[in-house]
KEROBA-337799 format. One record per residue (C-alpha): residue number from 1; residue in one letter; chain; y, z, x. Coordinates in steps of 0.02 Angstrom, whole numbers, plus 50000, padded with zeros to 5 digits. Layout:
REM KEROBA-337799
NUM;A;A;Y;Z;X;
...
***
This chain:
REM KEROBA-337799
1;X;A;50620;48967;47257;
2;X;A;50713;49068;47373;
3;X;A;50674;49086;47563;
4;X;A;50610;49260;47553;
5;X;A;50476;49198;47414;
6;X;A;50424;49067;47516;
7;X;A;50400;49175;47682;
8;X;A;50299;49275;47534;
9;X;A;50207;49119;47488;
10;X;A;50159;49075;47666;
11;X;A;50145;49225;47766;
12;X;A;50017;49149;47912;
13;X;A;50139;49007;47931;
14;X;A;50300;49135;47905;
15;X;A;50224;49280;48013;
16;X;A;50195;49131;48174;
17;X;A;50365;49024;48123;
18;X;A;50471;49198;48133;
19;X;A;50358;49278;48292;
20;X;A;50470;49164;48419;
21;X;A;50601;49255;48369;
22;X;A;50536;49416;48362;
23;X;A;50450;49406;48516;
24;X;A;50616;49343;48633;
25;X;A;50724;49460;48549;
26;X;A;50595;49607;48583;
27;X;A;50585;49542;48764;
28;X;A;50790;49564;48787;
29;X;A;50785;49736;48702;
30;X;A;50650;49793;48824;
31;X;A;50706;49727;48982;
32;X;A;50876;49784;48956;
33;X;A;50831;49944;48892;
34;X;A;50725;49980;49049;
35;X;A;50856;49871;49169;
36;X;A;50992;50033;49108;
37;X;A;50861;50178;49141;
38;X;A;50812;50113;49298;
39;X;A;50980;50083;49333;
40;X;A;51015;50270;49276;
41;X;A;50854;50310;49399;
42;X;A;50898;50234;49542;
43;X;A;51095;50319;49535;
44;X;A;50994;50489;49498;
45;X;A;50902;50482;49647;
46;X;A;51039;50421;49752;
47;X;A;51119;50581;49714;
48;X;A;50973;50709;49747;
49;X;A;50938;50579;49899;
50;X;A;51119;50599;49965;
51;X;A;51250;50462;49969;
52;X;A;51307;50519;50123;
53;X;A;51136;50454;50210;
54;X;A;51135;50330;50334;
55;X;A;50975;50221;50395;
56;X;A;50988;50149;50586;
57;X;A;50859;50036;50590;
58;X;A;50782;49900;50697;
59;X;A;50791;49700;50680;
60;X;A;50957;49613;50600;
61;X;A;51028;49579;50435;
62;X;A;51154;49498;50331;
63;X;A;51300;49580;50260;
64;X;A;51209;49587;50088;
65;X;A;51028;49593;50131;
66;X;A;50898;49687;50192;
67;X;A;50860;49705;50363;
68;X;A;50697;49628;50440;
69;X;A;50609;49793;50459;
70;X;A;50616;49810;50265;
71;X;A;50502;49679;50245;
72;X;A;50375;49767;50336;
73;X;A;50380;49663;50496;
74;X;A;50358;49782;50662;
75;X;A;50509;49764;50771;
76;X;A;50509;49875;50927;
77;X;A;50682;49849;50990;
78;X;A;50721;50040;50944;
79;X;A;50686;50167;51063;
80;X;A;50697;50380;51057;
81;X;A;50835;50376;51209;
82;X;A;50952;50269;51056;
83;X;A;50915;50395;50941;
84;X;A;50964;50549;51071;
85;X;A;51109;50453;51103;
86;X;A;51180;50441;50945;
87;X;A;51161;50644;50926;
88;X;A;51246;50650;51099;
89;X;A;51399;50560;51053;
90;X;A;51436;50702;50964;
91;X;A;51543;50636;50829;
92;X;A;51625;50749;50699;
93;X;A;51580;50663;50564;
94;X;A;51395;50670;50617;
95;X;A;51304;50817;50538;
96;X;A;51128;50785;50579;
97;X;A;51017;50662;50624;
98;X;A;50832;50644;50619;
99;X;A;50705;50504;50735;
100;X;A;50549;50428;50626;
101;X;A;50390;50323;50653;
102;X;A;50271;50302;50511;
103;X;A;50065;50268;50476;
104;X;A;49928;50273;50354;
105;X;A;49775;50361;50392;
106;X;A;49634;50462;50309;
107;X;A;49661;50654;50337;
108;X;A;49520;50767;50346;
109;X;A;49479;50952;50325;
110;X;A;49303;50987;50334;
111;X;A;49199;50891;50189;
112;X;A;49388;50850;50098;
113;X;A;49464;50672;50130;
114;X;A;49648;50596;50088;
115;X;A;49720;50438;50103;
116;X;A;49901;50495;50167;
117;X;A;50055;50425;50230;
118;X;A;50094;50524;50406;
119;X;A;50274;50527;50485;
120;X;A;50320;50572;50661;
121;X;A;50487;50655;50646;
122;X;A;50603;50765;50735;
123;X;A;50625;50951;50707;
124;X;A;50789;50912;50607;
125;X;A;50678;50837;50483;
126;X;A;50705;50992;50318;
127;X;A;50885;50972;50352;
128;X;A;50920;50829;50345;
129;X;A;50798;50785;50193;
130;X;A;50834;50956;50108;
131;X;A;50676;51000;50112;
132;X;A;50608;51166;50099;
133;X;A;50449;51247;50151;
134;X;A;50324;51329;50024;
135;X;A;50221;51430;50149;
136;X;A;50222;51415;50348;
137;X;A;50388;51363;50458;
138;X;A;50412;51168;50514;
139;X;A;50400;51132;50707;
140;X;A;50547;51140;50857;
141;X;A;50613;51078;50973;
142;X;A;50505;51119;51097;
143;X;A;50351;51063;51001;
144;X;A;50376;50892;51032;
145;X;A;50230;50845;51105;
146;X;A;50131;50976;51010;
147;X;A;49972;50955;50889;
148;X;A;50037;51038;50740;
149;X;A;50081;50970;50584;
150;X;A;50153;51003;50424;
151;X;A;50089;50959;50245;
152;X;A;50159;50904;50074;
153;X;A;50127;51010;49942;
154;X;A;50000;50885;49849;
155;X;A;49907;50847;50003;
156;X;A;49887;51048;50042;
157;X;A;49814;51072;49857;
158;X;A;49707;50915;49884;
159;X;A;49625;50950;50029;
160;X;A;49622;51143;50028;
161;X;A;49634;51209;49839;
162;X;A;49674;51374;49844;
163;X;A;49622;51438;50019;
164;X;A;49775;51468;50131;
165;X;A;49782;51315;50238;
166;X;A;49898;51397;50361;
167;X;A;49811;51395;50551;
168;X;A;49668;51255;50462;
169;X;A;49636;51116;50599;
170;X;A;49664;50969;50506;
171;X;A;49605;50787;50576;
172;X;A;49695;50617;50580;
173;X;A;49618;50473;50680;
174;X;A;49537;50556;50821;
175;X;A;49649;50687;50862;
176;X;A;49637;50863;50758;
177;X;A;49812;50967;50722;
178;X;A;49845;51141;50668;
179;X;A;49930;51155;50500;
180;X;A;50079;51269;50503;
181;X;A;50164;51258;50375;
182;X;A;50168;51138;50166;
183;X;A;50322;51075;50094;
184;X;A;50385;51152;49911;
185;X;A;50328;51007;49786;
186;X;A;50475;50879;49771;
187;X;A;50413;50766;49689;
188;X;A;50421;50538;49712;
189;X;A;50575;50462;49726;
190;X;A;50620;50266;49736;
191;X;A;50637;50305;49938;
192;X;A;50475;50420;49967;
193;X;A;50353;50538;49904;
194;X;A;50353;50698;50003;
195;X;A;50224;50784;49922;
196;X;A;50099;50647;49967;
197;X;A;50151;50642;50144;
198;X;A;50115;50736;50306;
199;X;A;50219;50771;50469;
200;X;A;50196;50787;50635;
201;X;A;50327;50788;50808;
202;X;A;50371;50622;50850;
203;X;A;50312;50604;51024;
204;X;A;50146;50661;50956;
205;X;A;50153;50505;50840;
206;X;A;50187;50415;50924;
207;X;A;50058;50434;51067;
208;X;A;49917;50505;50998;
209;X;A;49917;50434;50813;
210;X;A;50008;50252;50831;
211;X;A;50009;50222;51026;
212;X;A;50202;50169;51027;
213;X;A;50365;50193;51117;
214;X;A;50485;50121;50983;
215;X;A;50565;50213;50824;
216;X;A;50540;50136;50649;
217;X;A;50715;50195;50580;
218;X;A;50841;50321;50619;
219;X;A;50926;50420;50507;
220;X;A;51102;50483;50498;
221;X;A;51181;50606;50392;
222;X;A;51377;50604;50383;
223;X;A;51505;50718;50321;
224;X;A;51568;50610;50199;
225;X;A;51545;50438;50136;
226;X;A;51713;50387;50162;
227;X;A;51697;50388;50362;
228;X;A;51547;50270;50345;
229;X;A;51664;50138;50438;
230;X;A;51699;50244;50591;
231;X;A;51539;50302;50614;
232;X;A;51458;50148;50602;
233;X;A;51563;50072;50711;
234;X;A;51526;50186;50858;
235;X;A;51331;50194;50828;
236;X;A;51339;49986;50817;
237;X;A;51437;49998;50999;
238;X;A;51333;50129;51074;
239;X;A;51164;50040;51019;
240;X;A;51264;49858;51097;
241;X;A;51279;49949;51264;
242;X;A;51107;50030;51275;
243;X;A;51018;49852;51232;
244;X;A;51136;49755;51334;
245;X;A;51200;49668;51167;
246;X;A;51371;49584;51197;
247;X;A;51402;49478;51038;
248;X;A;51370;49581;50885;
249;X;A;51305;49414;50825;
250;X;A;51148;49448;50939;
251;X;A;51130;49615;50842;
252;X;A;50949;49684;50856;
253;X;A;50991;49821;50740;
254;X;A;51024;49881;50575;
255;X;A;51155;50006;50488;
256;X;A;51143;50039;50308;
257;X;A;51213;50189;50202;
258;X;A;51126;50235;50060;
259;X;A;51259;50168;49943;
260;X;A;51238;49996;50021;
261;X;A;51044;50008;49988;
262;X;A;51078;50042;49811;
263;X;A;51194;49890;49812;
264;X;A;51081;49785;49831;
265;X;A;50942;49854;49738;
266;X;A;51062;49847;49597;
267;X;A;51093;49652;49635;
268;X;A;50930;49611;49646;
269;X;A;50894;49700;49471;
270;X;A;51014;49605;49400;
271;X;A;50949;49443;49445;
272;X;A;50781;49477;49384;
273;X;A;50824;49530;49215;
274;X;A;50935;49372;49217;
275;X;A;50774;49298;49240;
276;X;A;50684;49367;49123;
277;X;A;50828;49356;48998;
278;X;A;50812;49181;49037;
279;X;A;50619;49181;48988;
280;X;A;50632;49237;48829;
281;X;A;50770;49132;48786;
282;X;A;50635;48994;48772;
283;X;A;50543;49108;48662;
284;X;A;50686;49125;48546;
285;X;A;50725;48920;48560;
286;X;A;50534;48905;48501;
287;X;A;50554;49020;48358;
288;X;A;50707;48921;48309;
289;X;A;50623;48763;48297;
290;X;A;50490;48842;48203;
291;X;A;50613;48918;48071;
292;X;A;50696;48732;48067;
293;X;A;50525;48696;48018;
294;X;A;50485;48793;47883;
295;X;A;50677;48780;47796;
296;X;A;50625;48565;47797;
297;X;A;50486;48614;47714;
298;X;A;50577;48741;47593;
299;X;A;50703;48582;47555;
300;X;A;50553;48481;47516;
301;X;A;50468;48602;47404;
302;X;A;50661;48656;47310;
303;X;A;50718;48465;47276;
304;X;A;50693;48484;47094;
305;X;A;50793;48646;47114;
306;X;A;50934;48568;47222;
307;X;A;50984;48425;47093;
308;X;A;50982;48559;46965;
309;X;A;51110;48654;47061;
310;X;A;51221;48504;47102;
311;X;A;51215;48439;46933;
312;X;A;51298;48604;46851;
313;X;A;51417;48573;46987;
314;X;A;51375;48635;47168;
315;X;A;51454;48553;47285;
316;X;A;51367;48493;47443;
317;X;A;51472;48655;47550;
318;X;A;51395;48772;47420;
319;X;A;51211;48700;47467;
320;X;A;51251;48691;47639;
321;X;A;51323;48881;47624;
322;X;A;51173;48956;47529;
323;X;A;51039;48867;47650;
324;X;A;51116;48936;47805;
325;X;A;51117;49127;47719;
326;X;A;50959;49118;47698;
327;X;A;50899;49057;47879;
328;X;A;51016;49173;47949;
329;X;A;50927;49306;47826;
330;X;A;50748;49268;47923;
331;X;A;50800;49260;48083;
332;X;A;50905;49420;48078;
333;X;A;50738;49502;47981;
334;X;A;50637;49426;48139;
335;X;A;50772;49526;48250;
336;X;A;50774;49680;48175;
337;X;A;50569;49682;48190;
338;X;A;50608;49634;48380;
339;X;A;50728;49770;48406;
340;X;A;50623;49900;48333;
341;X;A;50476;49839;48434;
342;X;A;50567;49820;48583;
343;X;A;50647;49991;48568;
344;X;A;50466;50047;48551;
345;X;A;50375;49980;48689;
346;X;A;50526;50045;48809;
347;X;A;50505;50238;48726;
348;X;A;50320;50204;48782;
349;X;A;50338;50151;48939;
350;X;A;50466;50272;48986;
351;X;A;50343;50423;48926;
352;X;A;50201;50331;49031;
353;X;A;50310;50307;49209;
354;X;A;50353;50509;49170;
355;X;A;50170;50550;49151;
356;X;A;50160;50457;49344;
357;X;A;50261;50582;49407;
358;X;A;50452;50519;49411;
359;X;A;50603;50565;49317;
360;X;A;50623;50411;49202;
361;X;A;50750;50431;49056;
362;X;A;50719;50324;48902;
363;X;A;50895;50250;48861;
364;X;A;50921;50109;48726;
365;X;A;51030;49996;48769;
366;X;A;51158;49969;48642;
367;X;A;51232;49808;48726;
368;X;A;51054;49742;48723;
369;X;A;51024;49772;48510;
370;X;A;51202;49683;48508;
371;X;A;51137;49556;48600;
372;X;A;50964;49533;48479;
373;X;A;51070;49538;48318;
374;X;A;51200;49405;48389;
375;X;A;51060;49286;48453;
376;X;A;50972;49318;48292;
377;X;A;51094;49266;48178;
378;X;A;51169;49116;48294;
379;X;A;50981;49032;48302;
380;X;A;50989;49048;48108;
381;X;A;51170;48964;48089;
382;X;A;51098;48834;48231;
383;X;A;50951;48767;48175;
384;X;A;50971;48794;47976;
385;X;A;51095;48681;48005;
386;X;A;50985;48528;47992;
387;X;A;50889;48593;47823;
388;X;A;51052;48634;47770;
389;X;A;51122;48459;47800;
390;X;A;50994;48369;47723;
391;X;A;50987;48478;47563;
392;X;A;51171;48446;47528;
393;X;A;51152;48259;47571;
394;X;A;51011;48271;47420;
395;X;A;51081;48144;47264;
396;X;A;51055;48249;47111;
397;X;A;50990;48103;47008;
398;X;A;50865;48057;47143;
399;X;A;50835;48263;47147;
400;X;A;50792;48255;46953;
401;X;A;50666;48146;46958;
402;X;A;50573;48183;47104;
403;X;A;50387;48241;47075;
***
């Protein structure tokens, strides 16, 4: 009786010895498979984003990590005057800069409600975000301290449907603003969602709305990547000077370029699919004890069969030789079921994150159905090694008259 008859024989106890396997090696496929597309994601972004972006922002970091004020944590050692500053040193490699401070509130317009992220911004704002205006113009200069405000394109169709919300007095907290102009839709990215977002002038922010003087980030768009050293180096020294900072160990600041974020974004991917790699590796050492299960009990049940063999001549290589084929033959069946599965799942889950909204490309990962058909075969040659052993240690006479 040949392996393949007995997994026919015993399908419950084939189907649950071989789903280890087929479970860990679908678990690779799909976490490398989506590790590459949101790898792919991430660079796409990046590049409608702008490389060239760089984030000021406040509280210190390491060279590799993120600073505090990613982690949420409210750090108010950033003020407007750093951020005029910076636009006054008047650097050529500067091309625009833009001040932020950031909420969540409920917006209202008459009976219609919306949970929205709101951002206190300066005028620069479209330029330096390339963001264009559907109806309506953004705010100046001189608006600063004005009540006006400026929607994204999902909130606008939200909260006024078809009417033209243009000149609509809009309310957030207590204070009511006059809507005059909506973003074109641009849909989410890994950084932000503008269409789910509103805008207002920063001093009006940060007064009426959060009752702050400090800026939650700065940002800073250069000419070209490559002069991300000088111009760091003169914001850092400027920002030293204005917060009477003499060590740059006593940093209370931030620079980042958008490159660097994706740096470590990338890093951090890479250690969790490490992780997760490392997961369902104990799936696929499970499944390989249960298929050095079922080939004892194969041995057991082929005895009879095994003397046969050896006593028209096999010698105990050629027993060794034709157990490990056929282990090697179930576990690379269990990997191809856990390829196609995991290829599956990771088609499925790319159409569903689309369907949310964001630009997710299904790739398969080639390096990762390499990866399932190596394992596969290697847990086959590993632990069919034992069955293997101990059929070719089998005495033929002994064989013959077993019952």
């Amino acid at each position: 009786m040949t392996a393949c008859q007995m997994i026919s024989r015993n399908k419950v106890q084939s189907f649950l010895t071989m789903l280890g396997i087929v479970i860990g090696v679908m678990a690779v496929i799909i976490i490398m498979s989506l590790g590459a597309s949101a790898q792919e994601f991430i660079l796409g972004q990046v590049k409608t984003y702008g490389s060239n972006m760089v984030a000021v922002l406040p509280g210190k970091s390491d060279d590799s990590g993120p600073p505090a004020a990613a982690f949420g944590l409210v750090i108010t050692s950033m003020k407007n005057k750093d951020g005029e500053d910076i636009r006054k040193m008047k650097n050529p490699h500067i091309e625009e800069l833009s001040m932020y401070v950031r909420g969540n509130d409920i917006i209202s317009w008459e009976n219609s409600l919306k949970s929205v992220t709101f951002y206190g911004t300066s005028s620069t704002y479209p330029k330096i975000e390339n963001a264009e205006l559907k109806v309506g113009r953004f705010f100046d200069e001189e608006e600063e301290n004005a009540k006006v405000i400026v929607l994204g394109s999902k909130v606008a169709d939200e909260l006024f449907g078809s009417q033209d919300p243009l000149g609509k007095r809009v309310r957030i907290k207590k204070t009511n603003f006059t809507v005059i102009g909506v973003f074109t839709s641009k849909g989410g990215n890994f950084i932000q969602n503008q269409d789910e977002q509103v805008f207002v002038p920063l001093k009006t922010a940060q007064s009426n709305l959060l009752g702050i003087d400090h800026l939650d980030f700065i940002r800073v768009r250069i000419d070209n990547v490559e002069n991300y050293d000088l111009v760091e180096q003169e914001i850092a020294s400027l920002l030293r000077s204005n917060h009477d900072i003499d060590s740059e160990d006593d940093d209370d600041f931030s620079i980042r370029s958008v490159a660097q974020a994706v740096e470590v974004i990338s890093s951090i991917t890479d250690i969790l699919k490490f992780f997760l790699v490392a997961v369902s590796a104990i799936s696929l050492l499970v499944g390989g004890f249960g298929i050095m299960n079922i080939m004892l009990a194969i041995v057991q049940e082929r005895i009879k069969e095994i003397g046969l063999r050896k006593a028209l001549g096999a010698n105990e290589k050629d027993i060794v030789w034709q157990f490990l084929v056929e282990t090697t033959t179930i576990t690379f069946i269990s990997g191809v079921i856990g390829i196609v599965l995991g290829i599956g799942i990771s088609y499925i889950a790319a159409q569903v994150i689309n369907l949310l909204g964001y630009e997710w490309t299904f790739l398969i990962s080639y390096d990762g159905i390499l990866l399932g058909c190596f394992v596969s075969v290697f847990i086959g040659l590993v632990f069919g090694i034992v069955p293997a052993l101990k059929a070719s240690k089998l005495d033929p006479i002994d064989a013959l008259a077993y019952e």
